[in-house]
N, C-alpha and C positions, 0 to 999 in steps of 0.2 A: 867745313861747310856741311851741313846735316840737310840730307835729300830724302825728303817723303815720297812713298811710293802710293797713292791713295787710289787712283782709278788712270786707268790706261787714255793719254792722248796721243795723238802722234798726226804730223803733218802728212799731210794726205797730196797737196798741190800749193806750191808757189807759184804765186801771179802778177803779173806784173801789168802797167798798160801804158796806152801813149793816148795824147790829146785826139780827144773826138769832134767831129761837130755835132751841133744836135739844134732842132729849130725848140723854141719854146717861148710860147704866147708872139707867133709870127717873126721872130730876132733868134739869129745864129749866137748859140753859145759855145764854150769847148768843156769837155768836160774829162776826167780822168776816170769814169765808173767804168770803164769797157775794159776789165782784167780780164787776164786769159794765161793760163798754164804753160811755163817756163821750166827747160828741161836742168837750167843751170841756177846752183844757190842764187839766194836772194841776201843783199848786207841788209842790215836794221840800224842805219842812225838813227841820232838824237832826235831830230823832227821827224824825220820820212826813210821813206826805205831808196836806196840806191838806182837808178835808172827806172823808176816808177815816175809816173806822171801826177802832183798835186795841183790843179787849177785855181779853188779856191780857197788860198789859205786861213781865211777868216773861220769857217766852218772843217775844215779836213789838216790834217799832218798837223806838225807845230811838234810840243814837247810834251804832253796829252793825251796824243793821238797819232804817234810818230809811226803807227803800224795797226792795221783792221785784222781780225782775226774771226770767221766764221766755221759754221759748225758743220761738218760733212753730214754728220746725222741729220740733218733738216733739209736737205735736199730730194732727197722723196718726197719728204709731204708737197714739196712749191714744185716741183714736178709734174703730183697728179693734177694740180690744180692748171698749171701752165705744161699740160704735152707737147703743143708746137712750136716753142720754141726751142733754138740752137742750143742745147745745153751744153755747157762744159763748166768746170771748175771757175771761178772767180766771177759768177754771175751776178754776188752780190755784191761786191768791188773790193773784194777782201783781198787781203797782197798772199793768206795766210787759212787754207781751208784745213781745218784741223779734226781729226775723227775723235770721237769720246768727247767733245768741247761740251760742256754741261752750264748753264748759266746760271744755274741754281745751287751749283756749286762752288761758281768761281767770286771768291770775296773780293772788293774791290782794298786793294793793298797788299793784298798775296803775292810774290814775286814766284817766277818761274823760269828755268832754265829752257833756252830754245836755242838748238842745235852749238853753237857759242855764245850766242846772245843771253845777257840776265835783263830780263824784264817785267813789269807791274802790272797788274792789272786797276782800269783808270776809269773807264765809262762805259754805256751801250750804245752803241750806234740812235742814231733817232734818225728815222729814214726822211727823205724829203724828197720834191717831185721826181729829181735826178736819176731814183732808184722805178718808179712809174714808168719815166724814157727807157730805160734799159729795158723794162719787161715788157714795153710797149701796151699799158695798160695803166691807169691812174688809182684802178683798184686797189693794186698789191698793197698802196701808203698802209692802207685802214689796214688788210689783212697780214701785214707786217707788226703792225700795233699789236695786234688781237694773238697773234698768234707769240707774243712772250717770248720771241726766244731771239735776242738782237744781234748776237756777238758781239766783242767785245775790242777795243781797244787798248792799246799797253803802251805804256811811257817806256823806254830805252835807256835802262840803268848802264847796260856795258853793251856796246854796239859789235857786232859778232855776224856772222852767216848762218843762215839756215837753207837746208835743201829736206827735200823731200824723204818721208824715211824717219826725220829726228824724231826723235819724243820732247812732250813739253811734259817738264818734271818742275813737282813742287817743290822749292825750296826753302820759301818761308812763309807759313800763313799771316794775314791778315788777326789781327786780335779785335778788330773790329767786326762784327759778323755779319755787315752790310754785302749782299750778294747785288752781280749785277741782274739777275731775275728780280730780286724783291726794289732794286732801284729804279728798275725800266719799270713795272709796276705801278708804282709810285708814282713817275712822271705825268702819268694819263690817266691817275685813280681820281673822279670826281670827289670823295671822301680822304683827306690823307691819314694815315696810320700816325698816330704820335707816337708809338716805340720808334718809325721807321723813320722821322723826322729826326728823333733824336738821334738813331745811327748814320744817321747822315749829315748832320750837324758836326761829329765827334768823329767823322772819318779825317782822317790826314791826308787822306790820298787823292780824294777828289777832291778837282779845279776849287777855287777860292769862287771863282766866280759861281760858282753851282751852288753854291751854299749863301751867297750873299743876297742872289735872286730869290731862293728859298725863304732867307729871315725878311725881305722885305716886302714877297707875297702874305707871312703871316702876321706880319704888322697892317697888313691892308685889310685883315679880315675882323 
């Protein structure tokens, strides 16, 4: 197995969470955004991570999105923005807050080794009201967008532990050079890039469904 060494990540906090309530448009829902840093490894199955809470599985876990991974470098800038809020680790419902996490970096079909776990990387988060309840503000949706930098999601090739401490090491890059920066991009660009359609056409790794919505948006146009 050949391990690239390209730029330094390493797990910062595992988190985990349990069912919340929360009121939204007048009606109790439960929701599983409320992570919060856990002093003991965390397993990574095939869909979800182990004693983690998935609410809605139509949009969260599954084989896709079997683990959230955010960037610790980003938490000063949503800091200055939000001071009075409780901060800790896992704020933006990630199981997986990771330091050096670059999204402009990370190809979507790169595989990486985390703490025993071999995993892919799959998609960028697309925030929705859920992540508003947590900050306690509706704003964040838009400044979430705006601000480019989503974390990312990995599918669970080999299901393994990770605790705090590991490194996420490259093991195999993507030969498709779709990043999930330049995908999340893409998602919200009123213009789409044709180079950026085509590498997202020609990726193997993202969902079928992501791409089928894509050729049936450009048949519409």
């Amino acid at each position: 197995m050949m391990v690239f060494y390209l730029y330094n990540m390493k797990v910062i906090s595992t988190n985990l969470g349990k069912s919340t309530t929360i009121l939204w448009n007048g009606k109790e829902e439960q929701t599983g955004i409320y992570k919060y840093p856990t002093s003991e490894a965390i397993q990574l199955l095939n869909e979800d991570v182990a004693n983690d809470t998935v609410i809605d599985r139509k949009h969260h876990g599954g084989v896709n999105k079997a683990c959230y991974l955010y960037s610790a470098d980003q938490y000063p800038y949503w800091k200055n923005l939000y001071p009075n809020l409780g901060w800790d680790w896992g704020m933006f419902g990630e199981n997986l807050t990771i330091e050096g996490l670059d999204e402009s970096e990370l190809r979507i079909g790169a595989t990486y080794k985390l703490g025993t776990a071999l995993v892919q990387i799959t998609q960028p988060r697309e925030p929705c009201y859920k992540l508003g309840i947590r900050f306690n503000d509706s704003k964040i949706i838009k400044q979430f967008v705006t601000h480019n930098y989503p974390g990312t999601y990995v599918k669970v090739l080999e299901t393994g532990t990770v605790t705090t401490g590991d490194d996420m090491i490259l093991i195999s890059q993507s030969k498709n050079s779709l990043t999930i920066n330049q995908y999340y991009q893409f998602l919200f660009a009123k213009t789409k890039d044709p180079e950026v359609i085509q590498l997202i056409l020609s990726n193997d790794t993202l969902p079928e469904y992501k791409k089928e919505r894509l050729r049936n948006s450009l048949k519409t146009q």
